[in-house]
ZABA-214576 format. One record per residue (C-alpha): residue in three letters; x negated, y negated, z negated. Coordinates in steps of 0.2 Angstrom, whole numbers, padded with zeros to 4 digits, always signed. Each point is the difference from the previous one (the first is absolute). Example, Ala and Ser with C-alpha at 12.3 -4.5 7.8 and 13.67 -1.06 7.14 Angstrom:
<nodes>
ala-0062+0022-0039;ser-0006-0017+0003;
</nodes>
This chain:
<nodes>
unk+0066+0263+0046;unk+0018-0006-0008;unk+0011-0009+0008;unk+0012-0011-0012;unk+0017-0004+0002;unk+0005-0009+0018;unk+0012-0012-0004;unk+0002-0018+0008;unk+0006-0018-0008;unk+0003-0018+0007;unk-0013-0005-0015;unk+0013-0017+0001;unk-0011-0011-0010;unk-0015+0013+0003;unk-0011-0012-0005;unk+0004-0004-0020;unk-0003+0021-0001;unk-0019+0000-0010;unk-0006+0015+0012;unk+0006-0008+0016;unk-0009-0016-0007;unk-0015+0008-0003;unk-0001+0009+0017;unk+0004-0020+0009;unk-0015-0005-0012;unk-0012+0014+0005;unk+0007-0003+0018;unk-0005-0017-0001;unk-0020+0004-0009;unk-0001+0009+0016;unk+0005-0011+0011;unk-0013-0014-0005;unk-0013+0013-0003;unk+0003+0001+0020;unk-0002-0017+0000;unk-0015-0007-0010;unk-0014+0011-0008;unk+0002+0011-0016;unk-0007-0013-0013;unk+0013-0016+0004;unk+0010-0008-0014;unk+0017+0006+0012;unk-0005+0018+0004;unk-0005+0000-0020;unk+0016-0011-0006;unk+0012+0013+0009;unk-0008+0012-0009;unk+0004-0010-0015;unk+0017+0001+0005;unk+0002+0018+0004;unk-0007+0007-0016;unk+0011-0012-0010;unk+0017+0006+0012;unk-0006+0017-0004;unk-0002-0001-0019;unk+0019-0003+0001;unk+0004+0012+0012;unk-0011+0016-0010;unk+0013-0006-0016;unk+0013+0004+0013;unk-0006+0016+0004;unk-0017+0009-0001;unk-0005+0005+0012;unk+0007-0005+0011;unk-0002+0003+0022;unk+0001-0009+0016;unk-0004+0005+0016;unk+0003-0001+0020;unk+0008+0010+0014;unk-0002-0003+0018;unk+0019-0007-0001;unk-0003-0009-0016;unk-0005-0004-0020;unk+0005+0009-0012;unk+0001-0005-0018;unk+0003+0013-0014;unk+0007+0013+0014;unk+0011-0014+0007;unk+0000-0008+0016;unk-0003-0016-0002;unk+0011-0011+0020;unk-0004-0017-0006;unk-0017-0003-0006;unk-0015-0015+0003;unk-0009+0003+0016;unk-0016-0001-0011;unk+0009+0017-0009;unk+0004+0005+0019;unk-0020-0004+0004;unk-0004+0012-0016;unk+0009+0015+0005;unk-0009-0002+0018;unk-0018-0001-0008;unk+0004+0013-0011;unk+0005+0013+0016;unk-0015-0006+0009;unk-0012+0009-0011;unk+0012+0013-0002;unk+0007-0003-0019;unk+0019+0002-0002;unk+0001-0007-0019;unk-0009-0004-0015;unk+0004+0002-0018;unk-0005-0012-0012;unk+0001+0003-0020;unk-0002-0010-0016;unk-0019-0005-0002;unk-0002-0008+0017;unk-0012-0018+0000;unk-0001-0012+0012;unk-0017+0005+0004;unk+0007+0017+0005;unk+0012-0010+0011;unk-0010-0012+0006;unk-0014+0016+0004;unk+0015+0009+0006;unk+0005-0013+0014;unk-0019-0003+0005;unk+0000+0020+0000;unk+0015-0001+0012;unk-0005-0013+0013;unk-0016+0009+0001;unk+0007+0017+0006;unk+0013-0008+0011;unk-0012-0013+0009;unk-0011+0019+0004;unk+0017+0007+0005;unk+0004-0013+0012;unk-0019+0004+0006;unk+0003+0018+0001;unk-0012+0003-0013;unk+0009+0006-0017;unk-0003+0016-0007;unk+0010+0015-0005;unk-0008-0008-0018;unk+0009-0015+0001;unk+0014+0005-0013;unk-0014+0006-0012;unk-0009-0018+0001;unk+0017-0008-0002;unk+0003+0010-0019;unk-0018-0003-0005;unk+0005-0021+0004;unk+0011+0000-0017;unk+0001+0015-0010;unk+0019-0005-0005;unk+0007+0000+0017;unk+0001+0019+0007;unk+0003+0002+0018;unk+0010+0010+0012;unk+0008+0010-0015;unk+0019-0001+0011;unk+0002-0003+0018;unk+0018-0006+0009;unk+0009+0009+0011;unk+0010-0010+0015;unk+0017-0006-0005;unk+0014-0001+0010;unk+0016-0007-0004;unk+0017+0002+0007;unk-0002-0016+0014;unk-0018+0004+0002;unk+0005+0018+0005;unk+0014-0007+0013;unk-0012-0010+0009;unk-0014+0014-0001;unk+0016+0009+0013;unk+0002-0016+0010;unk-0017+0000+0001;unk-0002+0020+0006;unk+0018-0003+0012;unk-0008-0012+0008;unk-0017+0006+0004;unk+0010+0015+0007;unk+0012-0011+0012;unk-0010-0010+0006;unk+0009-0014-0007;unk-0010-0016-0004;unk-0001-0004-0016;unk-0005-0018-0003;unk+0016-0003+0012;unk+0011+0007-0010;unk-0007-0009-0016;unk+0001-0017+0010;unk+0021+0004+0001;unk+0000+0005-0019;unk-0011-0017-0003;unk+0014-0011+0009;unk+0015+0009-0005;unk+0004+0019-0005;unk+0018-0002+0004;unk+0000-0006+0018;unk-0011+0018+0003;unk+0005+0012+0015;unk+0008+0013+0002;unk-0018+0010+0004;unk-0008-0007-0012;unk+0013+0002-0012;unk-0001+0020+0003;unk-0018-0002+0000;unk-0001-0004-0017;unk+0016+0010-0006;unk-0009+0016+0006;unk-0015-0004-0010;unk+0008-0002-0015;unk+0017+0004-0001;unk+0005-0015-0004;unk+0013-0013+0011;unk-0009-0011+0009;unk+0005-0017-0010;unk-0008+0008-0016;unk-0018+0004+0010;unk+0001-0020+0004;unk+0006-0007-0015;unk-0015+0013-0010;unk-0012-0010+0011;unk+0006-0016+0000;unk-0001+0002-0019;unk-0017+0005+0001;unk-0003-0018+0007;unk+0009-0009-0013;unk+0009+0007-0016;unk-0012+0018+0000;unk-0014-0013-0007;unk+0010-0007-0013;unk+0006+0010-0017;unk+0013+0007+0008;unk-0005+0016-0003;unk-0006+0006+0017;unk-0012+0007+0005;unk-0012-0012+0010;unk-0008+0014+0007;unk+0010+0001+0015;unk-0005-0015+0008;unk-0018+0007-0002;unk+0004+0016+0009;unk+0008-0012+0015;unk-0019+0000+0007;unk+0000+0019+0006;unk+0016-0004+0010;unk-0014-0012+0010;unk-0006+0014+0009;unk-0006-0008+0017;unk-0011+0008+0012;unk-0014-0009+0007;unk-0004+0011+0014;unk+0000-0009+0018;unk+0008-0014-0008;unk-0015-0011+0007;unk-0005-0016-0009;unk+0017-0011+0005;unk+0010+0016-0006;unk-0011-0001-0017;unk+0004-0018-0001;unk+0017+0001+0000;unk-0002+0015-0013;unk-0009-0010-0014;unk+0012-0014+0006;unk+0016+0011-0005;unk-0008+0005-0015;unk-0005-0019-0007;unk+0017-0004+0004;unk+0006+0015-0010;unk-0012-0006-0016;unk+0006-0017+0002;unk+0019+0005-0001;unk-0007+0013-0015;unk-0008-0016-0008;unk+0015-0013+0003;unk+0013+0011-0009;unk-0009+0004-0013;unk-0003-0016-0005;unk+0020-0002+0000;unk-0002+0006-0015;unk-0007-0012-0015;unk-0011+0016-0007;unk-0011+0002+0015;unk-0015-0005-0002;unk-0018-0001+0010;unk-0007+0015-0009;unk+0017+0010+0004;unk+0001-0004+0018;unk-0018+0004+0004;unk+0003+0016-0010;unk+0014+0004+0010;unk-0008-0005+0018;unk-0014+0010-0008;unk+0012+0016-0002;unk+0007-0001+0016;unk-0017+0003+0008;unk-0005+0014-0012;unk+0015+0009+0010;unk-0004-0002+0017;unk-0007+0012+0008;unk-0019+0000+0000;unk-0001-0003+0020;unk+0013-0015-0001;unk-0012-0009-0016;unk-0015+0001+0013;unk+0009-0004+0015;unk+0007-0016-0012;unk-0012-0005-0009;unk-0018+0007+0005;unk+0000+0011-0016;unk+0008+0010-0013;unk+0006-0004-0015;unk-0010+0010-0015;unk-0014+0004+0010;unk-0012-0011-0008;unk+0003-0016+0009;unk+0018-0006-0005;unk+0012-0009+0013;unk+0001-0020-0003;unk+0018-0004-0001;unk-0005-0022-0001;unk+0004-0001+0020;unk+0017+0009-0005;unk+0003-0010-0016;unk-0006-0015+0009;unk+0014+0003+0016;unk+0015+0000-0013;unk+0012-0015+0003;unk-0004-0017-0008;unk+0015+0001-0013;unk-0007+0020-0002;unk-0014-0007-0008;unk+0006-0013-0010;unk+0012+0011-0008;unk-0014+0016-0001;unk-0012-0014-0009;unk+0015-0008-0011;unk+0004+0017-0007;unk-0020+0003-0005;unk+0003-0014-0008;unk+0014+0005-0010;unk-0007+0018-0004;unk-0012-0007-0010;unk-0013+0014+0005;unk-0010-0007+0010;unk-0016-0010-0006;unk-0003-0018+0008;unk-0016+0007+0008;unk+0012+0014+0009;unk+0013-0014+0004;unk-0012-0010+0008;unk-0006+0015+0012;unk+0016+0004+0005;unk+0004-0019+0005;unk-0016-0001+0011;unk+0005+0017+0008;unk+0019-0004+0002;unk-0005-0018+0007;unk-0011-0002+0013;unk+0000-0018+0002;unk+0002-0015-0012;unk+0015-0004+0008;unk+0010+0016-0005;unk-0008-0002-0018;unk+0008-0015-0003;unk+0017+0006+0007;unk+0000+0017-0011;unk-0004-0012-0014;unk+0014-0010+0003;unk+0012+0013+0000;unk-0007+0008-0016;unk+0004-0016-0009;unk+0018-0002+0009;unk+0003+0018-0007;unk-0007-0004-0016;unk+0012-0016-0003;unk+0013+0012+0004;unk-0001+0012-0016;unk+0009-0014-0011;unk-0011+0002-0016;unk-0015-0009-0003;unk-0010+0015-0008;unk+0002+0009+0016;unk-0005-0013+0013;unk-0016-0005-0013;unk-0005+0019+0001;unk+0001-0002+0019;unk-0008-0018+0003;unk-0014+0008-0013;unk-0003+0014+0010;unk+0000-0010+0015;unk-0013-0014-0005;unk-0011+0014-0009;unk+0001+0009+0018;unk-0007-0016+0011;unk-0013-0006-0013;unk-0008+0018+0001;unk-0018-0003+0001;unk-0001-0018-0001;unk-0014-0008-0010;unk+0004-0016-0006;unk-0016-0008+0000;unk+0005-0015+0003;unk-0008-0009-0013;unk-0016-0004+0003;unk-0006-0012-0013;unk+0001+0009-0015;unk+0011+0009-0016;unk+0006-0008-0012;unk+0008+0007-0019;unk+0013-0012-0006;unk+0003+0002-0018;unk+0014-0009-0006;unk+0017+0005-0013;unk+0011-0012+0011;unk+0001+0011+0016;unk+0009-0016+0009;unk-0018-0010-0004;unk-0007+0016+0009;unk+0010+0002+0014;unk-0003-0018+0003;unk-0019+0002+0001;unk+0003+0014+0010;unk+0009-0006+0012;unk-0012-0018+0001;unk-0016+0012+0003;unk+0007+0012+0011;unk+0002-0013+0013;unk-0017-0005-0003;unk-0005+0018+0003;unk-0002+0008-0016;unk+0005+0016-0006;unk+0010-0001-0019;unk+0002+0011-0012;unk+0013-0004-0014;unk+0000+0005-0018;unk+0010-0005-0014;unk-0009+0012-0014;unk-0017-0002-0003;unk-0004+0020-0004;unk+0006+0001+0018;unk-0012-0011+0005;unk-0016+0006-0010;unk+0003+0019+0007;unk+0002-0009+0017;unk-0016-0010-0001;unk-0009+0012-0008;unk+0000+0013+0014;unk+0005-0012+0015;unk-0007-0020-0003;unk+0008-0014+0009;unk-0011-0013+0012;unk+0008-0013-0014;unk+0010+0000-0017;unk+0013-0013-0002;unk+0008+0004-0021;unk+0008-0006-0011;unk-0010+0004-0019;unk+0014+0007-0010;unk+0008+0015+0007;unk+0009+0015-0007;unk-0011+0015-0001;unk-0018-0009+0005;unk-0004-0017-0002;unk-0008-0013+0015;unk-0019+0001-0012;unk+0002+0020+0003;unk+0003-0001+0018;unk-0014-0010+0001;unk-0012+0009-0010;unk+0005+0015+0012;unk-0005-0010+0015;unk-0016-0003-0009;unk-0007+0016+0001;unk+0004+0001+0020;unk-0016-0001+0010;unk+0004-0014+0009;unk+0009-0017-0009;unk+0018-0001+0003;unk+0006-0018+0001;unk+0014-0003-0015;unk+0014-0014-0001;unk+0006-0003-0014;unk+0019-0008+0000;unk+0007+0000-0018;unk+0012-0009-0011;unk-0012+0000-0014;unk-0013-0013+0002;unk-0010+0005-0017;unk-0008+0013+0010;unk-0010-0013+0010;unk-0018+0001-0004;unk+0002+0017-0009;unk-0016+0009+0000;unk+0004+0015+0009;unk+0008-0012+0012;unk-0011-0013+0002;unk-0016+0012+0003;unk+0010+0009+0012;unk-0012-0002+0018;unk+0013-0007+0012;unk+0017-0007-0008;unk+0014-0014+0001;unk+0012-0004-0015;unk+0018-0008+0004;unk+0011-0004-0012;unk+0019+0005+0002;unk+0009-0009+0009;unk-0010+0000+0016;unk+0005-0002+0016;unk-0003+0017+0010;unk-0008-0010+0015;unk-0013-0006-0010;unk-0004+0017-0006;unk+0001+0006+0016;unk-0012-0012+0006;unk-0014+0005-0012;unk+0003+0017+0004;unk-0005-0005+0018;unk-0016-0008-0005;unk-0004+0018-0007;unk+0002+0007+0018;unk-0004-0013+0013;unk+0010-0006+0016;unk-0014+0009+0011;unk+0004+0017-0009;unk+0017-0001+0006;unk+0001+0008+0019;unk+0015+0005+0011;unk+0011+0015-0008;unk-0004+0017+0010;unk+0008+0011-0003;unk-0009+0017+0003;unk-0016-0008+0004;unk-0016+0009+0001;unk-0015+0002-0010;unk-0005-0013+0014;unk+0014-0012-0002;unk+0010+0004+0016;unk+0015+0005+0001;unk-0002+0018+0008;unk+0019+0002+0008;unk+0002+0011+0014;unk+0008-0007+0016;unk+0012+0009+0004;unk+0007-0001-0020;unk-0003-0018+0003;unk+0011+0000+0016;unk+0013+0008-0011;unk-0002-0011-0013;unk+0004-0014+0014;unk+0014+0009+0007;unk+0007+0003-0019;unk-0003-0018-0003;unk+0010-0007+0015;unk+0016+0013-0003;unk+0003-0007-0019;unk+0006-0017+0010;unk+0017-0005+0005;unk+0003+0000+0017;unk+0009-0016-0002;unk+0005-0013-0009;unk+0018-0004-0002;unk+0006-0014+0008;unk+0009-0011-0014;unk+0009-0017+0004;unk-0007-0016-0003;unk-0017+0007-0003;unk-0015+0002+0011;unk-0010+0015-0006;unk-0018+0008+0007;unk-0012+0012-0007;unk-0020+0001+0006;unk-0007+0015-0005;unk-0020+0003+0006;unk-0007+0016-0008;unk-0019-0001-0002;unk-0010+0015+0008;unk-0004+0008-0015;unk+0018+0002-0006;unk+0005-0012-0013;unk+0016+0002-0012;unk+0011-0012+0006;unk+0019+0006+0003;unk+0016-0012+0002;unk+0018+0006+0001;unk+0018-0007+0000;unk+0011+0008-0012;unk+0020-0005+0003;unk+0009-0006-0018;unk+0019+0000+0002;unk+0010-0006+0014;unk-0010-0018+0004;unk-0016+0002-0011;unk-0019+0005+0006;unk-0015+0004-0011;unk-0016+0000+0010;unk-0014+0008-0007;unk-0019-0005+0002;unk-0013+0011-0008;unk-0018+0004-0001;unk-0008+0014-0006;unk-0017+0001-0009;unk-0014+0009+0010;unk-0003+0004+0019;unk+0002+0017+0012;unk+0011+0014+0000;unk+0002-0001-0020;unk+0007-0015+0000;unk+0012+0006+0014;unk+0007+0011-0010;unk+0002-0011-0015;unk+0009-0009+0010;unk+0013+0014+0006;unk+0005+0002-0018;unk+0001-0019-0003;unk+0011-0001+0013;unk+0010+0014-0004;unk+0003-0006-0018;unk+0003-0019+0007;unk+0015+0008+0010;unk+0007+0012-0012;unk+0000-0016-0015;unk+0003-0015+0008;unk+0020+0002+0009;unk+0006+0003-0018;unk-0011-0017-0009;unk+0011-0013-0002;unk-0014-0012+0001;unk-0015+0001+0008;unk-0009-0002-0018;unk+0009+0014-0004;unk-0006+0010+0013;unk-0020-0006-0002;unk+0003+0006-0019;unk+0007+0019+0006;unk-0011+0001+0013;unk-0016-0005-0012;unk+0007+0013-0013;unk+0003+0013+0015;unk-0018-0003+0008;unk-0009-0001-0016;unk+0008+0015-0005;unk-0006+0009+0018;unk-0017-0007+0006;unk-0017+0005-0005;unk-0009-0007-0013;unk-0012-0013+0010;unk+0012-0007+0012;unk+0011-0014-0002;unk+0013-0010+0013;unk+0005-0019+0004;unk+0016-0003+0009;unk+0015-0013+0000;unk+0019+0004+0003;unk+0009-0017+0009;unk+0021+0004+0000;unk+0008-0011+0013;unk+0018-0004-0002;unk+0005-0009+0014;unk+0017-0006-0005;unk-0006-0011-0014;unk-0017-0003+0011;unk-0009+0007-0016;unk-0017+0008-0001;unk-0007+0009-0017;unk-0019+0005-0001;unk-0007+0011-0013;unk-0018+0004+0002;unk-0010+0013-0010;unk-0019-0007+0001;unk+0003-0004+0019;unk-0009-0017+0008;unk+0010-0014-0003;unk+0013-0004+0011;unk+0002-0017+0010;unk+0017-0011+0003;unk+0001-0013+0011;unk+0015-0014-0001;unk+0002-0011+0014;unk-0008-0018-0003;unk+0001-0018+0009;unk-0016+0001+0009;unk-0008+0017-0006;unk+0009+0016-0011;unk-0005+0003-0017;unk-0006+0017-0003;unk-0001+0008-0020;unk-0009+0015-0003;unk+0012+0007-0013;unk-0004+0006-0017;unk+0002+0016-0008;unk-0008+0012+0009;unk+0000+0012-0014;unk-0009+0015-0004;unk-0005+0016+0011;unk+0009+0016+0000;unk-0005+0018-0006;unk-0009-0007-0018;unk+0015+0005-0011;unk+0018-0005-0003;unk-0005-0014-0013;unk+0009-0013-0009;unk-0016-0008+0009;unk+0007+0005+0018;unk+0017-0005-0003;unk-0005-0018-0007;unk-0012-0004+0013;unk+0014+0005+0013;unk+0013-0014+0004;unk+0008-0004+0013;unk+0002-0017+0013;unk+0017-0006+0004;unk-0001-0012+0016;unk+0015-0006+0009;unk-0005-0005+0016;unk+0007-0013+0015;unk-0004+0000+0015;unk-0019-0003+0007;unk-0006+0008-0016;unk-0008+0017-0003;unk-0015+0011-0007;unk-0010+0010+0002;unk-0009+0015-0007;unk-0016+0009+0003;unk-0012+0014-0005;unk-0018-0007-0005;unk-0008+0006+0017;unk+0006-0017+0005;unk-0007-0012-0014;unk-0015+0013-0004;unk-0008-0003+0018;unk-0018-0004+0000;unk-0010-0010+0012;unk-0018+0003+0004;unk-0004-0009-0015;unk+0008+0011-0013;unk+0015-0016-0003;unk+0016+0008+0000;unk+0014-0009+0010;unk+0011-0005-0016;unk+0017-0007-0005;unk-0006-0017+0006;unk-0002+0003+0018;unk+0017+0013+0001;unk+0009-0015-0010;unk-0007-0013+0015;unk+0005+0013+0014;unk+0018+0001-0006;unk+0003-0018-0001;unk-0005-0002+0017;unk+0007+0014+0008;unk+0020+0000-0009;unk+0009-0006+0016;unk-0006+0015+0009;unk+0013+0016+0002;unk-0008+0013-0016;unk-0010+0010+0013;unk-0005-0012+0006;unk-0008-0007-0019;unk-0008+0015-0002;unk-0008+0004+0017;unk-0009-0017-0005;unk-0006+0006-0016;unk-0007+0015+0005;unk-0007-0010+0012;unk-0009-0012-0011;unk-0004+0014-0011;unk-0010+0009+0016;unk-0009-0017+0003;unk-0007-0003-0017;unk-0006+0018-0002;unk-0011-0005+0015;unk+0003+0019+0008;unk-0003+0008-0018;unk+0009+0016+0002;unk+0015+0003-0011;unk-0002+0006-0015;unk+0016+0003-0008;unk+0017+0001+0007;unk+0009-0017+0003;unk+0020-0002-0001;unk+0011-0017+0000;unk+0018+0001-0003;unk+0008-0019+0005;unk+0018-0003-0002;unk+0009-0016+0006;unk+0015-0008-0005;unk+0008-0005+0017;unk+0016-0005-0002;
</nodes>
């Protein structure tokens, strides 16, 4: 066969070349064709993907070839260092079945793709099996007529540091002289080497002894980069782990593996020093390593050998790294941009093992994305971020029913958005009425609230779309012509209610619960069953807990002349409920109460990225309406379409004994003032609108801030509505009455004190009801 040119590049940027971007997308088809079977929309959308990447690459060159090696993947005769470990996972299927390259020539269709990655999991699943044929290639070209394969194959290519340690490594199995020793020195420090050491190396290479070490010290930190070097040299540091397993007994074998984790871990650590390692990289790396050990050593390691079917699990490595490690390692994914969100979110559960450590690796992504200084930058992270812990979450949090809202004025929409999503409807907004009718038409709404004339399709259109539907779609009409009333089309229209512009949006919103009545609306679930249970496991439930619990302070600041105490009780199901403390300048506090829509683990996670955005806004707000209104934009921007969250931001300044509420469609809060005989206690206005419906004029009018200046013996409180929400046996909630009557009796007691009493009350009324959703009180206390 012929062999073409062997040349190597960097590839900086490898990514934005059409070819390498076809190979990452046909990487990927097979990736998910491991994953789900060969008719699912992702196995069929990478497909997609990969036909269109190749279109632009075949304009580049036709034909063009890719291929494997056993040291790597080669693109158009070029070795290819620094490629996605789904390309890295490609070269490896592609050796299994014995194929070193395919060519592929103008003409290809994504059915031969997608026939040509079914083809290929085939053969490799009976080559893991030990059942392929010598026929394998032959079925592989009659998969896709365009794409011929095995025309070239690879030779091994070494370069000038990968000969060097192919020396060390022949020196030192001749000495005797242990090799993962003499890695651990280079590790900590080539310069402080010995002198037999030092000959060691110069003897193998003819090099001094301070160029070996710096070579390897680069290959942890600069040879990954686009310096130029060759990062093969760090791969070619596993044949130097040469260790004998023979009468080393299982204490000797312990402290073998031991040596080698700890070598990983260093290998890990410093590649992470530098800002271009990412996950995919490392494992790579870790991967090459082991594909240079010795056969024996692999088996003596790990219980098998890599490329013999069954491939070594590197999670247990990856998942030993250091804390910062892996903050850094999941920071740069995020900033590669080559990741999907789905992959991002397998790599969190693999590098965090508990909820705990999620939570930290999340906080350190944000303080590294606040870092960058540009806003474009830090979005691109957050985005990433939020789009990685809301994987797989179903917002099916509304229960009760769609609704299409068709209105010009997306303010009037948003309202009516907003109003029903708190009542447990799901809304979908249109300002152009051909929108609308294509909508309708192929997806109707549980209820129709337009307006009748609209640009592209009128209200009477709409209608007579929802006409033809099998079953009657309730319609409200809310319009600012009132001619229109007792029009035919309208008026013999089965089930419909005409307001005339203006309206209040209440009253709208309570016909539209007439439509769908109170008994319709249940508890949200999400990821309830075809039963109605939430089916959770566990042990994710556990973590879900821990996670829960490690988004809290551990304590509150102690600030003079108020007395401060948070009650936080999480149901068992795992509510949404989060508070934190965020510091404002020198001698200013914003504490932050929020609730998120929806139970279990997905509501967890919602509430790490709420969190992390609450932190990232919120020290740079110079009031805390301004941060409700970032944070709304941010979280609307971030979270799922489905969910939405409630929360209040209180800023103490203890100087001026002034505290400032904002709420954003939290319960209201309670104020007490000392009294003759008994305190007064107000439950303040304004409790605005709940975040993550849009950033609309309608959000930022309906948020308003609360200015009280306190003395002493006065104070407020907050609270999530797990505390006015709890039922008794008969189905009566406990209310704002009886909280407001609790406070007034209990405002001499210290603020623990107050709120142990609530919760108690609370637990009596219920009658031993269990919990149902989370329950937190924040009280704060002017003392002096």
């Amino acid at each position: 066969m012929p062999i073409p040119p062997r040349r190597k590049t960097s590839y900086t940027g490898a990514l934005e070349d059409p070819i390498v971007r076809f190979t990452a997308e046909l990487a990927r088809a097979v990736q998910f064709h491991r994953l789900y079977p060969p008719n699912h929309p992702y196995v069929k959308k990478a497909a997609g993907a990969a036909i269109a990447a190749c279109e632009i690459a075949l304009n580049k060159k036709n034909p063009f070839t890719i291929g494997a090696s056993e040291i790597g993947f080669f693109i158009e005769g070029e070795l290819m260092p620094d490629i996605p470990v789904t390309v890295t996972e490609l070269g490896k299927a592609f050796l299994r079945i014995n194929v070193h390259s395919i060519t592929v020539s103008r003409g290809v269709t994504e059915d031969e793709v997608r026939a040509f990655v079914v083809k290929l999991g085939e053969l490799e699943t009976a080559a893991v099996q030990g059942s392929v044929g010598e026929g394998a290639i032959v079925e592989l070209s009659r998969s896709a007529p365009h794409i011929d394969v095995d025309m070239f194959s690879y030779e091994k290519v070494l370069s000038k540091e990968g000969e060097l340690l192919e020396k060390v490594k022949h020196v030192s199995a001749e000495t005797g002289e242990d090799g993962l020793a003499l890695l651990d020195k280079l590790l900590d420090g080539g310069s402080e080497l010995g002198d037999t050491d030092g000959k060691l190396l110069a003897e193998a290479a003819a090099w001094n002894p301070g160029e070996v070490a710096a070579l390897l010290m680069k290959g942890m930190t600069e040879v990954v980069s686009a310096s130029g070097k060759d990062g093969e040299s760090l791969a070619r540091a596993g044949g130097l782990i040469n260790l004998d397993a023979a009468g080393s007994g299982d204490a000797g074998l312990e402290e073998l593996q031991s040596r080698v984790v700890g070598f990983f871990d260093k290998v890990g650590s410093a590649m992470t020093a530098h800002k271009g390692a990412t996950l995919g990289e490392v494992r790579k790396t870790l991967g090459a390593i082991v594909s240079f050990m010795p056969e024996s050593t692999q088996k003596m390691l790990f219980g098998k050998v890599a490329g013999e079917g069954e491939e070594i699990d590197f999670d247990s490595l990856m998942g030993g790294l250091p804390q910062k490690s892996k903050a850094a390692l999941v920071f740069n994914e995020m900033l590669s941009g080559d990741s999907t969100a789905e992959e991002l979110r397998q790599e969190f559960s693999m590098l965090a093992e508990r909820g705990s450590e999620l939570a930290a690796i999340v906080d350190s992504v944000v303080d590294k994305a606040r870092e960058l200084g540009t806003h474009e930058s830090t979005d691109k992270i957050i985005s990433r971020l939020s789009a990685a812990l809301q994987t797989g979450i179903r917002a099916e949090v509304f229960l009760r029913g769609t609704i299409a809202v068709v209105d010009p004025d997306l303010d009037t929409a948003a309202e009516y958005r907003a109003k029903l999503a708190q009542k447990g409807f799901q809304v979908d907004i249109f300002t152009d009425g051909a929108e609308a009718l294509e909508k309708i038409r192929h997806s109707p709404p549980g209820l129709l609230i337009t307006e009748i004339k609209l640009h592209g399709a009128s209200g009477i259109e709409l209608m007579n779309a929802l006409r033809r539907m099998p079953e009657t779609v309730p319609v409200i009409i809310v319009t600012a012509y009132p001619s229109f009333d007792g029009d035919f089309e309208i008026a013999t229209y089965p089930q419909h209610a005409f307001f005339t512009k203006p309206v209040e949006t209440d009253a709208v919103v309570q016909k539209v619960c007439e439509y769908f009545p109170e008994k319709a609306a249940q508890e949200p679930a999400l990821g309830a069953g075809a039963d109605g249970k939430t089916h959770v496991d566990t042990e994710e439930l556990d973590n879900a807990h821990e996670l829960q619990l490690s988004l809290l302070p551990d304590t509150l600041p102690d600030i003079e002349g108020f007395d401060i105490s948070v009650h936080y009780s999480p149901c068992k199901e795992v509510g949404g409920d989060y508070y934190d403390v965020v510091p404002q300048g020198e001698d200013s506090w914003c504490f932050v109460l929020a609730d998120v829509s929806g139970k279990g683990v997905p509501a967890a996670m919602v509430m790490v990225m709420v969190r992390s955005l609450a932190q990232l806004c919120l020290p740079s707000c110079e009031s805390p309406r301004d941060g409700i209104i970032e944070l709304n934009r941010m979280v609307s921007k971030q979270i799922i379409p489905g969910l939405f969250v409630s929360a209040i931001c209180v800023r103490i300044e203890p100087r001026t004994r002034t505290v400032t509420l904002c709420s954003a469609g939290q319960c209201p809060a309670a104020m007490w003032i000392p009294g003759r005989e008994k305190p007064e206690v107000f439950l303040l206005k304004h409790t605005g609108v709940v975040m993550g419906l849009g950033d609309t004029s309608y959000f930022r009018e309906g948020t308003k801030e609360q200015v009280l200046q306190f003395e002493p013996g006065a104070g407020v409180m907050v609270y999530t509505d797990g505390v006015i929400e709890a039922m008794n046996r008969q189905r009566k909630e406990f209310g704002t009455r009886r909280l407001s009557n609790l406070i007034r009796n209990t405002t001499q007691m210290e603020t623990r004190e107050i709120n142990k009493a609530l919760r108690a009350a609370v637990d009596a009324f219920s009658g031993g009801r269990a919990q149902h959703d989370d329950i937190t009180i924040l009280t704060i206390k002017c003392t002096k």
